[in-house]
C-alpha beads as a LAMMPS data file, in Angstrom:
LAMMPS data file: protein, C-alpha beads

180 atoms
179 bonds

1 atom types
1 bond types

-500.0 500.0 xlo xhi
-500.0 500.0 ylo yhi
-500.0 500.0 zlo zhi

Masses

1 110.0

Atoms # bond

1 1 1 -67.911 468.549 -64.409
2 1 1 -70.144 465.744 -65.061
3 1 1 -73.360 465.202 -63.466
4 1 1 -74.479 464.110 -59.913
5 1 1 -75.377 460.870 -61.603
6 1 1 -72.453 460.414 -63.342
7 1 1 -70.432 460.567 -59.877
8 1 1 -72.836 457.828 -58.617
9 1 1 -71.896 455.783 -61.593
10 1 1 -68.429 456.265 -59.661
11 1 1 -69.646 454.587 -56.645
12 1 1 -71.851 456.031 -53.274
13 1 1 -71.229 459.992 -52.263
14 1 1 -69.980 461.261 -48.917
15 1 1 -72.915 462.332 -46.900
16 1 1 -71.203 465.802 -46.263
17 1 1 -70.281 466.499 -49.839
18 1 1 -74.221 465.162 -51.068
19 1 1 -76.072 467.097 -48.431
20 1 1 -74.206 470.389 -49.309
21 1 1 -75.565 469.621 -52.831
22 1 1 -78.788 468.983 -51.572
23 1 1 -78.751 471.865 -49.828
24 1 1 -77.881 473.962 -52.848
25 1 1 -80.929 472.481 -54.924
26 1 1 -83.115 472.705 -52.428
27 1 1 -81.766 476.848 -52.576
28 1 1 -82.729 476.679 -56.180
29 1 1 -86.094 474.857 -55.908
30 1 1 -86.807 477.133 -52.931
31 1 1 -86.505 480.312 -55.592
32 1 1 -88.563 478.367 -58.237
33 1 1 -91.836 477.759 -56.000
34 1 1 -91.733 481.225 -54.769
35 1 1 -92.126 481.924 -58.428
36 1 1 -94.645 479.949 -58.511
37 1 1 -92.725 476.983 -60.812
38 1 1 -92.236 472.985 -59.865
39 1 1 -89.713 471.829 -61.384
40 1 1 -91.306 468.094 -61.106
41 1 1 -88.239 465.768 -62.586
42 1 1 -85.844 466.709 -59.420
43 1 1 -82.853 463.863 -59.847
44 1 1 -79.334 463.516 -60.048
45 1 1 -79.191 463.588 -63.200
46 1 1 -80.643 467.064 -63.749
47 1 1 -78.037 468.565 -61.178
48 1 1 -74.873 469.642 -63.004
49 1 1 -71.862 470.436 -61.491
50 1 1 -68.853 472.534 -62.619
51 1 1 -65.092 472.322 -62.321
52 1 1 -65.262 473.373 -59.025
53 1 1 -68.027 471.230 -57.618
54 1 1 -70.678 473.983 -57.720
55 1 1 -74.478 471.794 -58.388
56 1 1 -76.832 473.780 -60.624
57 1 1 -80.206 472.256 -61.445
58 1 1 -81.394 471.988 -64.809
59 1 1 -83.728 470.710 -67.112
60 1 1 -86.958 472.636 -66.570
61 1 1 -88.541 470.657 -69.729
62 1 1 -91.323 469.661 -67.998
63 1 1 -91.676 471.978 -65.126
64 1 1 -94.755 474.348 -64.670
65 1 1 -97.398 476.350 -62.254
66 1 1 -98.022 474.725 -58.818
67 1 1 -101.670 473.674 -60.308
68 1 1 -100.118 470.147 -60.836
69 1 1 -100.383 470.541 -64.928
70 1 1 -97.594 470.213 -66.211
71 1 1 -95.163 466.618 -66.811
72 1 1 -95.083 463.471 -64.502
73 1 1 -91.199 463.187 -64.129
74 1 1 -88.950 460.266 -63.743
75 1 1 -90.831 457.398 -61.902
76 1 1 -87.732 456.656 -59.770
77 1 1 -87.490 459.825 -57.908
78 1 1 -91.756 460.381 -58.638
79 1 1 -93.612 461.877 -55.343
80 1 1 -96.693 459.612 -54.868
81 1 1 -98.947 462.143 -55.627
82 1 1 -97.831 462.448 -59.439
83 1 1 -97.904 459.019 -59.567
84 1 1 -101.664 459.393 -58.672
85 1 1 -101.881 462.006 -61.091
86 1 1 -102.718 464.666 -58.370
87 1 1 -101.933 467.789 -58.380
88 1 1 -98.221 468.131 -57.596
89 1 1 -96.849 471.164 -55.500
90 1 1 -93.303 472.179 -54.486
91 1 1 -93.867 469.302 -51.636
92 1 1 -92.830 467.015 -55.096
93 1 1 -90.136 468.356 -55.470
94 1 1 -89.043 468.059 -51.803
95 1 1 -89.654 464.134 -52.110
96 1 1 -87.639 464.001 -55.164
97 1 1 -84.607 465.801 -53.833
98 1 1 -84.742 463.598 -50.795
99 1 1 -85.197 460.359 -52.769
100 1 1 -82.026 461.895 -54.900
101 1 1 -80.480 462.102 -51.617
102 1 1 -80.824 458.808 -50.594
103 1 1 -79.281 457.265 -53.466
104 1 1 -76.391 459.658 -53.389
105 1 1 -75.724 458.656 -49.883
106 1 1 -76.924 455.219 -50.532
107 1 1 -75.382 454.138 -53.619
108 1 1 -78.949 453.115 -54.802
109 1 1 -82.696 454.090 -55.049
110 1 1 -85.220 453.436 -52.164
111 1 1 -87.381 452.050 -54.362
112 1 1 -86.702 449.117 -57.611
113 1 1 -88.996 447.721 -59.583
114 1 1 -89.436 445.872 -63.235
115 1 1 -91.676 448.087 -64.658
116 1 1 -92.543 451.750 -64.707
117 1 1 -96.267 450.887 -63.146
118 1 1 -94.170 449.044 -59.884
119 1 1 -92.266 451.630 -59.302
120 1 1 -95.251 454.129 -58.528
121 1 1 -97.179 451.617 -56.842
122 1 1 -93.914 451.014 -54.508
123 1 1 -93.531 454.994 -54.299
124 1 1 -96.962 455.209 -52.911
125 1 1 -97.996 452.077 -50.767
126 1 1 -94.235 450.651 -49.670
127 1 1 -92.282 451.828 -46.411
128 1 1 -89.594 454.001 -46.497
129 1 1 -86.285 452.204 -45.766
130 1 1 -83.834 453.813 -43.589
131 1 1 -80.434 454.905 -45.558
132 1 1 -78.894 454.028 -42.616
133 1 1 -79.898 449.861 -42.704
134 1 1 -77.621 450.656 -46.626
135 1 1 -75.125 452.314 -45.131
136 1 1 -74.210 452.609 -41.431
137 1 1 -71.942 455.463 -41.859
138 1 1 -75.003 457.659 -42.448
139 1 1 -76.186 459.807 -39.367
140 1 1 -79.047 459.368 -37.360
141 1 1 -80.069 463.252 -38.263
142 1 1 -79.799 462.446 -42.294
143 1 1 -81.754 459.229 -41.984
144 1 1 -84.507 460.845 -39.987
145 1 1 -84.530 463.980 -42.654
146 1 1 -84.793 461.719 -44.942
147 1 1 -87.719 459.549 -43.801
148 1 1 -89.484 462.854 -43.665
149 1 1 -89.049 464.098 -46.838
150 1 1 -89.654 460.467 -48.357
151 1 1 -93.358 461.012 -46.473
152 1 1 -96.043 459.792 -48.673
153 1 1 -98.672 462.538 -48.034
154 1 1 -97.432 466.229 -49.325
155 1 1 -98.519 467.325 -45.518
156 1 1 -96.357 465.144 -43.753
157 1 1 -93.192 466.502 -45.403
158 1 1 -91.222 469.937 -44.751
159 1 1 -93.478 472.367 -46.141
160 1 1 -90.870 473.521 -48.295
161 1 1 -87.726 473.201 -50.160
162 1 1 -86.396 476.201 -47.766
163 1 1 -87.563 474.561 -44.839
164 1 1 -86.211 470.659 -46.353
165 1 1 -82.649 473.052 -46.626
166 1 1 -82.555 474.311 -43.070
167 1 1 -82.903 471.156 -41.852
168 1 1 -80.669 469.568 -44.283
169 1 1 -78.022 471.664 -42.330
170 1 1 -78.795 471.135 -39.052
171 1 1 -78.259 467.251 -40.052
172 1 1 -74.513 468.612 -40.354
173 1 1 -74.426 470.472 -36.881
174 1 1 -76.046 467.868 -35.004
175 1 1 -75.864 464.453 -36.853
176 1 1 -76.583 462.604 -33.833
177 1 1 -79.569 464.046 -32.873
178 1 1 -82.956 463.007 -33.750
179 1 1 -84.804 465.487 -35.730
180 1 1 -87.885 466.565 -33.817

Bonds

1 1 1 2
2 1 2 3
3 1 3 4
4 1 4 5
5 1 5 6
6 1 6 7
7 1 7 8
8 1 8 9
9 1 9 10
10 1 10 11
11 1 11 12
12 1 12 13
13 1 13 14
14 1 14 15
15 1 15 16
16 1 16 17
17 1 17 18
18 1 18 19
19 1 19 20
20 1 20 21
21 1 21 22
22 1 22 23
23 1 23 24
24 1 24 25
25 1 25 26
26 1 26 27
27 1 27 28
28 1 28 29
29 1 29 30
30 1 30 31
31 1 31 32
32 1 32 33
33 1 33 34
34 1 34 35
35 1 35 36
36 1 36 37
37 1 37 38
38 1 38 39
39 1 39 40
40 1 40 41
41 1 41 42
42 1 42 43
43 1 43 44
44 1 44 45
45 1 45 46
46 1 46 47
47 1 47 48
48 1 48 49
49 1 49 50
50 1 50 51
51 1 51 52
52 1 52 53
53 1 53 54
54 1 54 55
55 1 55 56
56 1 56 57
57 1 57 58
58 1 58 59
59 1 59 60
60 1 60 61
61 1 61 62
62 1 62 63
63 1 63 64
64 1 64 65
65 1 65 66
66 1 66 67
67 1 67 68
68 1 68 69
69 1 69 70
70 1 70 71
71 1 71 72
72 1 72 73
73 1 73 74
74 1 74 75
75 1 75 76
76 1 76 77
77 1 77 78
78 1 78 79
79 1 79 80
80 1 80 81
81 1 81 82
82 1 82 83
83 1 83 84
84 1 84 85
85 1 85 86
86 1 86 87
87 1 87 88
88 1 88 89
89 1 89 90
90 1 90 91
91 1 91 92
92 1 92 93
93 1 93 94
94 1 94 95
95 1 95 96
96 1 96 97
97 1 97 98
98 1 98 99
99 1 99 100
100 1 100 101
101 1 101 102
102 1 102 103
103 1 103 104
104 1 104 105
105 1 105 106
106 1 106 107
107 1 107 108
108 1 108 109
109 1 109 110
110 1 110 111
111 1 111 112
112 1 112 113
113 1 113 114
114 1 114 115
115 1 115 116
116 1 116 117
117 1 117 118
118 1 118 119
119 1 119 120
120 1 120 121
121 1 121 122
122 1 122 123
123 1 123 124
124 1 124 125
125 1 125 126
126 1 126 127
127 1 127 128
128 1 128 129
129 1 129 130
130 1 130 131
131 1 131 132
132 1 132 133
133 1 133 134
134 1 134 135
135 1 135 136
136 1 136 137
137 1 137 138
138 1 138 139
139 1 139 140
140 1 140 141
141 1 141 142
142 1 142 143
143 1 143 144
144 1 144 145
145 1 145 146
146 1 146 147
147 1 147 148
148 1 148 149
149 1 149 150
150 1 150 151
151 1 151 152
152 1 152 153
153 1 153 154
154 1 154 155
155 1 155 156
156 1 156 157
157 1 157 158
158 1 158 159
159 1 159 160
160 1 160 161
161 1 161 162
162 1 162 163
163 1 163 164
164 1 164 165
165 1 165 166
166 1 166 167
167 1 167 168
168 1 168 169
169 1 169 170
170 1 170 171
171 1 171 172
172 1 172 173
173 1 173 174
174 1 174 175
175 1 175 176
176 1 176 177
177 1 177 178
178 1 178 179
179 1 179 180
């Protein structure tokens, strides 16, 4: 079935279809941190899909123990704290799956820049655009979900890929409604 990437080569996702898919990863992330692995290069590319539009993520190449050792990742979906060479925790990974997010929903990445270097500066000092200003369709719930997991301090995001999921959902049942 392609990869999530290759549908965005196919032009911008439905926000129902991407945030089941997020949801899913996050599932799968949420598994690998309480087994004590970050996966670090969360991105659209490394979530495969099957005939039946089942996501999987792959590509553990570079992931390792939450002690922040292992490889940097892509800089295009890179958590500002990698980019800083800090130590990454599953917190990356959130910030990665909700930058994926974003584009899928979007039809392109928060952040561009010409260089490698300008892309991690703009990960870690620029604001974080609302999805919606990209695409009105988006909900008011996704945006706001988004905007949090984007956070550029590990703290300020959902403390985990579990808790990233649950509200992932509740951007479904209540897209309207502000997150608190």
């Amino acid at each position: 079935g392609g990869s999530v990437a290759d549908r965005l080569e196919q032009g911008v996702l439905g926000e129902a279809h991407s945030v089941t898919w997020a949801a899913k990863i996050a599932d799968a992330l949420d598994l690998a941190h309480q087994h004590g692995i970050v996966h670090r290069d969360v991105k659209p590319g490394n979530m495969l899909l099957d005939e039946r539009d089942n996501v999987y993520l792959t590509d553990f190449g570079i992931a390792g123990a939450g002690d922040g050792r292992a490889g940097q990742g892509s800089v295009a979906y890179m958590a500002p704290e990698q980019a800083q060479s800090s130590v990454a925790d599953g917190r990356a990974d959130v910030y990665a799956l909700a930058v994926s997010l974003f584009e899928m929903v979007s039809g392109q990445k928060p952040y561009t820049a010409e260089t490698a270097l300008g892309m991690m500066v703009r990960h870690q000092s620029d604001p974080i655009p609302s999805v919606q200003a990209l695409n009105p369709a988006i909900s008011v719930a996704l945006d706001d979900l988004l905007q949090w997991g984007m956070a550029k301090k590990p703290g300020d995001r959902p403390g985990s890929a579990a808790a990233f999921a649950h509200w992932l959902h509740q951007t479904q049942q209540q897209p309207n409604q502000p997150l608190p």
